[in-house]
C-alpha positions in Angstrom: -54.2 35.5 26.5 -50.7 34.2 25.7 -48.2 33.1 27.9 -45.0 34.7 28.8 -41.6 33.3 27.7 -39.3 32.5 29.9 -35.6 31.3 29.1 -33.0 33.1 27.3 -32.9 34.0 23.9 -31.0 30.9 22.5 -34.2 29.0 23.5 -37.1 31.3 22.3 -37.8 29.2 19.3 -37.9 26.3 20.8 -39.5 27.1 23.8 -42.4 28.8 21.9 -44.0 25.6 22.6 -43.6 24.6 26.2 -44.3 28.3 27.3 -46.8 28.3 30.1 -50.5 28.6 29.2 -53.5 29.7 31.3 -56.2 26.9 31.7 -58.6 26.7 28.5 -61.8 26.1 28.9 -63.4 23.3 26.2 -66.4 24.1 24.7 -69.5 22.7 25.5 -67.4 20.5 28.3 -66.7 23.1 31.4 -63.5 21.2 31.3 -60.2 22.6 31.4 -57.0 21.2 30.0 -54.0 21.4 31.9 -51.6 24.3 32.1 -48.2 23.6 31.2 -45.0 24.4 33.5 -43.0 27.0 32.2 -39.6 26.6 30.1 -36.6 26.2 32.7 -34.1 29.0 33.3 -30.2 28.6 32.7 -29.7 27.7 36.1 -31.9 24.7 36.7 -30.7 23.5 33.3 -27.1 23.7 34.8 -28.3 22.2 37.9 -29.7 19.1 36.3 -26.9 18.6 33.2 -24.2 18.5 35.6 -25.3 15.4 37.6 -25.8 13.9 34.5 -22.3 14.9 32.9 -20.9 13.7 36.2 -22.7 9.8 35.8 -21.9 9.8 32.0 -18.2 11.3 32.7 -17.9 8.9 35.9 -18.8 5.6 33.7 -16.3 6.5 31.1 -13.3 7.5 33.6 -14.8 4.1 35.8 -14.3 1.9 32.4 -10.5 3.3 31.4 -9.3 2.3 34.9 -10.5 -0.9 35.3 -9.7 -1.6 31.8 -6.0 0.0 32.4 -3.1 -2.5 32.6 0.1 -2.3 34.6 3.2 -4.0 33.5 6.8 -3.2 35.2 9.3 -2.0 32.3 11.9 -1.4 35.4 14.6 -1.4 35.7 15.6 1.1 32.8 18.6 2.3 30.8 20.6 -1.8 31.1 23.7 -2.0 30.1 25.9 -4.8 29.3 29.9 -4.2 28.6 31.9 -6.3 26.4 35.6 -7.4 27.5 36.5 -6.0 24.3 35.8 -4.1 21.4 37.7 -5.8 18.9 35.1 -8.3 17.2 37.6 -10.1 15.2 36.9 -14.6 15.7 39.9 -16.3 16.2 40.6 -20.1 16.7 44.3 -22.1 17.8 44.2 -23.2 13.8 45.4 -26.9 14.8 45.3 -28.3 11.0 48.5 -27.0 9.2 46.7 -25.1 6.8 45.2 -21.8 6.4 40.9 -22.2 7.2 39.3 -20.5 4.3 37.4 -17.6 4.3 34.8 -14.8 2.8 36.6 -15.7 -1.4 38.1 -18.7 -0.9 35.8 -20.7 -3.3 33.6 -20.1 -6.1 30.0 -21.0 -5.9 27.8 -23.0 -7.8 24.3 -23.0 -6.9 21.2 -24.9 -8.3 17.3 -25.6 -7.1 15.3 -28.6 -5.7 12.0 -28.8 -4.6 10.4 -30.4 -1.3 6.7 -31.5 -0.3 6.2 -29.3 3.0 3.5 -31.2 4.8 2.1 -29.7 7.5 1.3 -32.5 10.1 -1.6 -30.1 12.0 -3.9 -30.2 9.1 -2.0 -31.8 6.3 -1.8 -28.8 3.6 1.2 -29.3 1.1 3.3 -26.3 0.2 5.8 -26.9 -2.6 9.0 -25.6 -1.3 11.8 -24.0 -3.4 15.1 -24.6 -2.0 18.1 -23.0 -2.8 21.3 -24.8 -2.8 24.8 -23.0 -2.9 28.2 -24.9 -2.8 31.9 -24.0 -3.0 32.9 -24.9 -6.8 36.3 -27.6 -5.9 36.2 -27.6 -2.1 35.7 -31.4 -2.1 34.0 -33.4 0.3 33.7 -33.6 4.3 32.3 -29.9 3.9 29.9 -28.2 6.3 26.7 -27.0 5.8 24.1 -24.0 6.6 20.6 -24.2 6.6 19.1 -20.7 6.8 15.9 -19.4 8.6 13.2 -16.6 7.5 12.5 -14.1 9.9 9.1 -12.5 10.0 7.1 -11.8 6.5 6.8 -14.1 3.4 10.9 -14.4 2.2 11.6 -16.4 -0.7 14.5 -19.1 -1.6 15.4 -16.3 -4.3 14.9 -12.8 -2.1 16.6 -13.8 1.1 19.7 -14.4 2.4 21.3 -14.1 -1.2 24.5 -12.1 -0.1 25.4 -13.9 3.2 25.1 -17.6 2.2 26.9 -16.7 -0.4 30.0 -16.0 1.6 29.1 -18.9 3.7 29.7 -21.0 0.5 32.7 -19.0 -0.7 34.1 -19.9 2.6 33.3 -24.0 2.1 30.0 -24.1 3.0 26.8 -25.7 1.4 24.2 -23.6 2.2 20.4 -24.3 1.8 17.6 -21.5 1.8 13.9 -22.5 1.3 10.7 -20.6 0.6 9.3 -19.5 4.1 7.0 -22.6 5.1 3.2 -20.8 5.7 0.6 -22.8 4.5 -2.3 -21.3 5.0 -1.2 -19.3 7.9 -0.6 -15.6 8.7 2.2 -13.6 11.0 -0.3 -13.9 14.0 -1.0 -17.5 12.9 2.2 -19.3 12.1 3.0 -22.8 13.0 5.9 -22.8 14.4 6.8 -26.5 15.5 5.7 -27.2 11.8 7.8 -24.9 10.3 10.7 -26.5 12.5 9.6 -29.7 11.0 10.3 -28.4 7.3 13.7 -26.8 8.5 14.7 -30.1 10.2 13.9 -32.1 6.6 16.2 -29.4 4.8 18.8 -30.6 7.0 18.5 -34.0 6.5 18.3 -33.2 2.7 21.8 -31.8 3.3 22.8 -34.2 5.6 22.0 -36.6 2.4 24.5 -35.3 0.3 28.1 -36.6 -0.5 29.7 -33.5 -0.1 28.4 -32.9 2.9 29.4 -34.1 6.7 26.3 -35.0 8.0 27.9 -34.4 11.7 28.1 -30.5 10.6 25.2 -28.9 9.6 24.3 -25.6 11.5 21.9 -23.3 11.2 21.6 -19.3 10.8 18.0 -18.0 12.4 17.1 -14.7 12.4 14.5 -12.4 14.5 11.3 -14.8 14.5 12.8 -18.1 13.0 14.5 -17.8 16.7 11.5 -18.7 18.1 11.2 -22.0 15.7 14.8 -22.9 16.6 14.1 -23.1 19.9 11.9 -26.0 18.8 14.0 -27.2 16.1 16.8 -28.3 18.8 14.4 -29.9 20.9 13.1 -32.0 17.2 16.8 -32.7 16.0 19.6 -32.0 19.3 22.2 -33.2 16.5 22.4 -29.7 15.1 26.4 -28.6 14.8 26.2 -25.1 15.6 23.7 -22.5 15.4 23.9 -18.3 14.5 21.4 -16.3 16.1 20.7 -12.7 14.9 19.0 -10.2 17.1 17.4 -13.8 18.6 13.7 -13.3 20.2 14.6 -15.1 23.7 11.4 -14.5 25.0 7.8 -15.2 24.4 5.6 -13.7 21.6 3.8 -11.9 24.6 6.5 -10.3 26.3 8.9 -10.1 23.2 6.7 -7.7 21.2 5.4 -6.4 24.4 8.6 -5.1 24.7 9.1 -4.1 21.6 5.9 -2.2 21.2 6.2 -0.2 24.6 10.2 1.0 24.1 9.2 1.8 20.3 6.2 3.7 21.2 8.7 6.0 23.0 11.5 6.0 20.8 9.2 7.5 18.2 7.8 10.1 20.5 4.2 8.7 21.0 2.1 10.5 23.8 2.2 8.2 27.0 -1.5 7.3 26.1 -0.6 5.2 23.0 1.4 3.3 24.8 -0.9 2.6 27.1 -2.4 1.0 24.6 0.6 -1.6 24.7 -0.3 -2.6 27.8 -3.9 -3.9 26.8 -3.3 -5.4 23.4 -0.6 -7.7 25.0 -3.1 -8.3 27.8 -5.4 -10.5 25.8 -6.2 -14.1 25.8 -5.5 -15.0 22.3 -6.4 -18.5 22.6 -10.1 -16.7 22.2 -9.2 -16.2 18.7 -7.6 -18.9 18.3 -4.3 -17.7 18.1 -1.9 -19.5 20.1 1.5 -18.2 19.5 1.1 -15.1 22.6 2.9 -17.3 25.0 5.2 -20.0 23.5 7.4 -22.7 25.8 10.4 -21.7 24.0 12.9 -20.8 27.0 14.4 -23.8 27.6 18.2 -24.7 28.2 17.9 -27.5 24.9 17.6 -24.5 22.6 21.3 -23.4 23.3 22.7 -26.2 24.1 24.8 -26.4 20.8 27.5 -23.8 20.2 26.4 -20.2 19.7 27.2 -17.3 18.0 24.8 -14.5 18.8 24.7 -11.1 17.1 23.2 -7.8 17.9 23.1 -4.1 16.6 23.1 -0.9 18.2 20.2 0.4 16.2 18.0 -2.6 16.6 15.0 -1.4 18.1 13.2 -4.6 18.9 15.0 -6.8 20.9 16.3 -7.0 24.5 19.5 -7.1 24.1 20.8 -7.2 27.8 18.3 -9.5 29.5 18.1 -11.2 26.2 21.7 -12.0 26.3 21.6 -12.9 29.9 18.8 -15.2 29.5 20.9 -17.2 27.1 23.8 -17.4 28.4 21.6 -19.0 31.8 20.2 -21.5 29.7 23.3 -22.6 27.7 25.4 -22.9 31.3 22.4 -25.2 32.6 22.5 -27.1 29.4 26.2 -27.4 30.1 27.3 -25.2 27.0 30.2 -22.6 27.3 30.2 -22.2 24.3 28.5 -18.9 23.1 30.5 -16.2 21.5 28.2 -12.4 21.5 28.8 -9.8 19.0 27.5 -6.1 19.1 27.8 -3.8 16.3 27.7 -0.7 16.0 25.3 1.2 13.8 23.9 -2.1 12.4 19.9 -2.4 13.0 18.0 -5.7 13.8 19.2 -7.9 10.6 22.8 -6.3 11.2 22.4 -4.3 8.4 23.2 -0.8 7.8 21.0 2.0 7.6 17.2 1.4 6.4 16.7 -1.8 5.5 13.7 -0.2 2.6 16.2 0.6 1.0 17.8 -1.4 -1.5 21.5 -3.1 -1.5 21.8 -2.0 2.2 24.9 -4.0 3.6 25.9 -5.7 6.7 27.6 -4.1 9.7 31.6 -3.8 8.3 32.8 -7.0 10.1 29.9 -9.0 11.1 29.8 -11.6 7.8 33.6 -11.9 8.5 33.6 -12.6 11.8 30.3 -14.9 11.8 31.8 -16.8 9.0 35.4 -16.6 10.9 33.0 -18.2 13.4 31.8 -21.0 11.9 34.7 -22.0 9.9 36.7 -22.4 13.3 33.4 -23.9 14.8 32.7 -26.4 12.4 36.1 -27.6 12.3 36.3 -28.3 15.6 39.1 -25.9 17.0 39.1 -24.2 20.9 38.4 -20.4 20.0 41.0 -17.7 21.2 39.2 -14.1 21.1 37.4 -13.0 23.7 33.7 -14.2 23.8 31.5 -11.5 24.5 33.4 -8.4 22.1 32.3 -5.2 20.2 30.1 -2.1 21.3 28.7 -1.7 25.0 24.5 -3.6 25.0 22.0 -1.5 25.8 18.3 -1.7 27.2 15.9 1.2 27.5 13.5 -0.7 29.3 13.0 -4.1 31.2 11.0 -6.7 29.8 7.1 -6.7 30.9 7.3 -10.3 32.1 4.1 -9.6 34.3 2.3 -9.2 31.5 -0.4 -12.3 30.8 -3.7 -13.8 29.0 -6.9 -11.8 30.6 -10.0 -13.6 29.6 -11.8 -11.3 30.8 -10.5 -7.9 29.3 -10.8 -9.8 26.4 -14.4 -10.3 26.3 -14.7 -6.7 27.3 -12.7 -5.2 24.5 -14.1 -8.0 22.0 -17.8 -7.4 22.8 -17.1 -3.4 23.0 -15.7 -3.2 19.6 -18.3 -5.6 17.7 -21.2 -3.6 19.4 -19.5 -0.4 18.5 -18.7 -1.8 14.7 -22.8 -3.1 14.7 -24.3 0.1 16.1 -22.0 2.2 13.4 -23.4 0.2 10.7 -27.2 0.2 12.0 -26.7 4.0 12.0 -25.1 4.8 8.7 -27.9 2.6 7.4 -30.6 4.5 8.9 -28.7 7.8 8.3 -28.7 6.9 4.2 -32.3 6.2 4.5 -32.8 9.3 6.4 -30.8 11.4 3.7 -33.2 9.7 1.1 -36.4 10.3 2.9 -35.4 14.1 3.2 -34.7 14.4 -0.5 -37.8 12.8 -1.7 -40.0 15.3 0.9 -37.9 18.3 -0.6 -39.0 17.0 -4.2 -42.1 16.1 -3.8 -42.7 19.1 -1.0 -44.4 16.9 1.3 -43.3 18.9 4.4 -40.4 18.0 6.7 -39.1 14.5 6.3 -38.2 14.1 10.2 -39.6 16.8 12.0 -36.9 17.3 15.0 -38.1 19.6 17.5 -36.7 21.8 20.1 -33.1 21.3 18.1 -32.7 17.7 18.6 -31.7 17.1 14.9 -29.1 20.2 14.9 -27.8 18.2 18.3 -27.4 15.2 17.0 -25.9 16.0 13.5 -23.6 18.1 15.2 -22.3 15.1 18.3 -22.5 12.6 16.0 -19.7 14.7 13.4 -17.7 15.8 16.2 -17.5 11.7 17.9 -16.7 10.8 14.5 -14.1 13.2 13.8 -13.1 12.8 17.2 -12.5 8.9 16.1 -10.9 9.5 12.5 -8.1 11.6 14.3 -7.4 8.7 17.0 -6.8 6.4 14.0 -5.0 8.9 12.3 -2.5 9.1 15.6 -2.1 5.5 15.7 -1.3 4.7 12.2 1.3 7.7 12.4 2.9 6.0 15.8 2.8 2.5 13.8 4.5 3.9 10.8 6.9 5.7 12.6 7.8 2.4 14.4 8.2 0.7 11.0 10.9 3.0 9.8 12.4 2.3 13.1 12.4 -1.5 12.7 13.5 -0.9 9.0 16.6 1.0 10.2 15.3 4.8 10.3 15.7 7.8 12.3 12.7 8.9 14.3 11.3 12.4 13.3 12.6 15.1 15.1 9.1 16.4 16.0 6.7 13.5 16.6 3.3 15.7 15.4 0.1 14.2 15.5 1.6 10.9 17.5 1.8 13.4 20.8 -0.5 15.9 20.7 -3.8 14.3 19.5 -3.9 12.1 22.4 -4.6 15.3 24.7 -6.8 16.8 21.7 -8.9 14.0 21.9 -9.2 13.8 25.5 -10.6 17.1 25.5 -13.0 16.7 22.6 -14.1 13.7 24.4 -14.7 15.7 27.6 -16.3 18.1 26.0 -19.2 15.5 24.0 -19.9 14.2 27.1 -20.9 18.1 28.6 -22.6 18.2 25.3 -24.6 15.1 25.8 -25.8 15.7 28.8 -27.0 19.1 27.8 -29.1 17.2 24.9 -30.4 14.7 27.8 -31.1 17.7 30.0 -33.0 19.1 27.5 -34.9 15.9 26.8 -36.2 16.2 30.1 -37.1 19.3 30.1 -39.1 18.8 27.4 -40.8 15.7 28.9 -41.7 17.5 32.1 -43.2 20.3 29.9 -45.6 17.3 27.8 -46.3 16.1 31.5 -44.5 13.1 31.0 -41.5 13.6 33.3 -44.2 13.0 36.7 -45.9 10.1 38.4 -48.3 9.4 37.5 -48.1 10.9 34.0 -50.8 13.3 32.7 -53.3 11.8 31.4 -52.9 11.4 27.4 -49.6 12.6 27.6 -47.8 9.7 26.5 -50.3 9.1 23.9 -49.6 12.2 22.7 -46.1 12.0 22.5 -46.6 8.6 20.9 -48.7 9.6 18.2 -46.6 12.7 17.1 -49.2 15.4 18.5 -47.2 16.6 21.1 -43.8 15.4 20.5 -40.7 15.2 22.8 -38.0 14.6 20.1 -39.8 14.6 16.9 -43.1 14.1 15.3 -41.9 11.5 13.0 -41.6 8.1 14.5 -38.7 7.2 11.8 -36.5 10.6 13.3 -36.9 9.4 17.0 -35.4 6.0 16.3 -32.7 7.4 14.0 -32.0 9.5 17.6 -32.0 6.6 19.3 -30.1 4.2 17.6 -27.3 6.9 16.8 -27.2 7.9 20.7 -26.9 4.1 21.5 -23.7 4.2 18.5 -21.9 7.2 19.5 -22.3 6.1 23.1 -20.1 2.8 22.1 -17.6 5.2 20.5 -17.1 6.7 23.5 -17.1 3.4 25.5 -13.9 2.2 22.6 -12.3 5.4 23.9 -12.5 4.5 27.5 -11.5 1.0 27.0 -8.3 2.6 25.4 -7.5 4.9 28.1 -8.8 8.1 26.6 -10.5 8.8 30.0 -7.7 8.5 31.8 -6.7 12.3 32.9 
């Protein structure tokens, strides 16, 4: 007599299987086997994946809130006003003759090289330096030595145009190849680099031409950072022109950056959540070292100052930034600062996108720096107003509260290589898998893996979906970081952000929706197991022999397809772990 089904339709296939049976008798014995429970109805399948979506659910919401990081980016919208909009430098001219200016001289311009040794491991880089003087300005001059910002500038690809109208205006300018060694932009050395900037000096400090009582220098973006050590190396430094200067640490600095960018492009709130947790980490784990430099410090504006800024420039702050130096130069005892702010110009005062070639400085900024350092250089007591030009602005505060977590750290660092590891275990077993099915088909030896009850569907099915789910949270990100690089390069954001905003809530709800998914593929596992009389204490007898050996199988009767289950469970489970740990469970 056969048993009756009982489930819904969906099931009948599968359920063939673990139908109920009335107790068979076995020949010659008198003894009967076991009769199997019936297949579970709709209900008690809801009633029993629910708890479990509830635990899995709970976990992943548990992990994104621990792993969540505050940081206080109030007050918002600072402003700082200028006494004046009228940028123009002007000094008592005390000499009886007219200073010279942007033309004045022609320029001559010729090469050397230096030995850059860096004292930390002792690597020699063979440094290009670039040396341009004013053709017939005699001796006693001034000089400039100029400082790469972020990236890997050259003697013969930066600077070109402004310390060219340094020299035109008397100077003797010096620009070198970017000292880097063997480092990277997350592993530069800074107090060696200041090392090699402070040898250039001397270089020009060496020369006849030159007074070795007047050499400044011209730092821009991240070479503010190395100045800041630079004047603590060499405190007989003239003068010094800062553009768009870094006055904070690395950490808060591009924390800064990173959060106010994030929105300036349009990113969903999520993303920049994720701010929050990459400036969170202890770097020193990595060993990089450059999160939290000791570069606030009164000796690195304690020398005259002329800092500029833009009204596009996305990446500094300008308001506190300002602030912050002006603190440091009055407790160094220097009044001596004169502020610019452009408008229009973006974070190297030029105009426009910087990507684009032969784009040109803010209209008056290289006249009035070089107004600036003519008058400064020779000495004379400056006439316009100090702080001039358009009103700073701040969209955010600083996150000074954010700091080294060791212990996030490990987290996200053990979370990520287990995710990376699992991935590759499973890909590997997947192309095996892939193999093992094709040879069977050839060679029609029957099914290569032998899923039952749907499993393989299941898991083919998650495992595509997680992985989509994954492709599109990369694609989001990269589209947030490129829209933040045509920011930084001077570009408008897009008018509608796209994929940036909404495939943060997309992949929330994917996500959600996985997790129902797995625990309806868990529920099922159970059921299964109850029905082979596994899922009991004690266990029926045999039962897990059975299971073991293939003849009554839970997942599948091939051992190789229950740990290609396995495994890629365990993978897509980290997936979804590198999700929470990013906030994605965050609702």
């Amino acid at each position: 007599m056969t048993g009756q089904h009982v489930g819904n339709n969906a099931d009948h296939h599968t359920d063939r299987q673990a139908s109920p049976k009335k107790a068979d008798q076995h020949p010659g014995t008198g003894r009967q086997t076991q009769q199997e429970p019936a297949a579970w109805s709709r209900g008690h399948r809801l009633a029993v994946s629910v708890p479990i979506f509830i635990i899995l659910l709970g976990i992943l919401v548990g992990v994104s809130h621990i792993t969540a990081v505050s940081a206080n980016i109030q007050p918002t919208g600072q402003t700082m006003s200028m006494l004046t909009g009228d940028t123009t430098v002007t000094f008592n001219n005390t000499t009886g003759r007219a200073l010279p200016s942007v033309g004045t001289y022609k320029v001559t311009q010729r090469y050397i090289t230096i030995n850059a040794k860096r004292p930390s491991t002792g690597e020699i880089q063979h440094i290009r330096v670039l040396i341009r003087e004013p053709k017939g300005a005699g001796s006693n001059r001034p000089g400039v030595v100029f400082m790469h910002g972020a990236g890997y500038g050259t003697c013969d690809n930066s600077f070109g145009d402004v310390a060219y109208s340094l020299s035109s205006a008397g100077f003797v300018t010096a620009v070198i190849d970017k000292p880097v060694w063997s480092t990277t932009d997350i592993t530069r050395d800074y107090p060696a680099s200041a090392k090699i900037y402070d040898q250039t000096i001397n270089y020009l400090r060496s020369l006849n031409q030159v007074n070795a009582a007047k050499v400044g220098i011209y730092a821009t973006s991240e070479s503010t950072w190395i100045s800041s050590y630079l004047l603590r190396l060499d405190p007989k430094i003239a003068f010094q022109v800062l553009l768009s200067p870094m006055v904070f640490s690395p950490r808060q600095s591009l924390g800064f950056l990173a959060s106010q960018d994030f929105t300036l492009v349009g990113a969903h709130s999520g993303y920049q959540s994720i701010v929050r947790r990459v400036f969170d980490m202890d770097g020193t784990l990595f060993g990089l070292k450059n999160f939290d430099l000791d570069i606030e410090r009164p000796a690195a504006y304690s020398i005259p100052t002329f800092v500029a800024y833009g009204s596009k420039d996305v990446m500094t702050a300008q308001v506190e930034g300002a602030r912050e130096i002006l603190d440091l130069a009055h407790r160094s005892g220097n009044w001596d600062v004169t502020i610019r702010s452009y408008p229009v110009a973006n974070h190297v005062l030029r105009l426009g996108n910087e990507a684009d070639s032969g784009t040109g400085f803010a209209d008056d900024y290289v006249k009035d720096m070089v107004s600036w350092s003519v008058g400064t250089a020779a000495g004379l007591e400056q006439t316009s107003e100090r702080a001039a030009g358009t009103m700073l602005y701040q969209s955010i505060a600083v996150p000074k509260d954010l700091h080294a977590d060791r212990g996030l750290t490990l987290y996200g660092a053990w979370i990520h290589i287990a995710m990376v590891v699992t991935l590759l275990l499973t890909l590997m077993i997947g192309i095996v898998a892939l193999i093992r099915k094709i040879v069977f088909i050839i060679r029609r030896k029957g099914p290569a893996l032998g899923f039952k009850y749907g499993f393989g569907g299941a898991l083919l099915t998650l495992t595509i979906t997680t992985l989509a789910t994954f492709l599109l949270f990369c694609g989001g990100l990269g589209q947030v970081v490129m829209g933040i690089v045509q920011l930084a390069w001077g570009g408008a954001p897009a008018e509608d952000p796209g994929m940036m905003y909404w495939s943060w809530p997309v992949i929330q709800v994917v996500c959600t929706l996985v997790v129902w998914a797995w625990s309806r593929v868990f529920t099922r596992l159970i059921e299964v197991a109850k029905t082979r009389g596994l899922a009991q204490l004690p266990p029926r007898k045999g039962a897990i022999g059975d299971v073991v050996s293939g003849r009554e199988p839970v997942l599948a009767s091939k051992r190789f397809a229950r740990v290609l289950f396995w495994v890629t469970a365990f993978a897509m489970f980290h997936v979804l772990l590198f999700f929470a740990f990013w906030g994605l469970f965050i609702y």
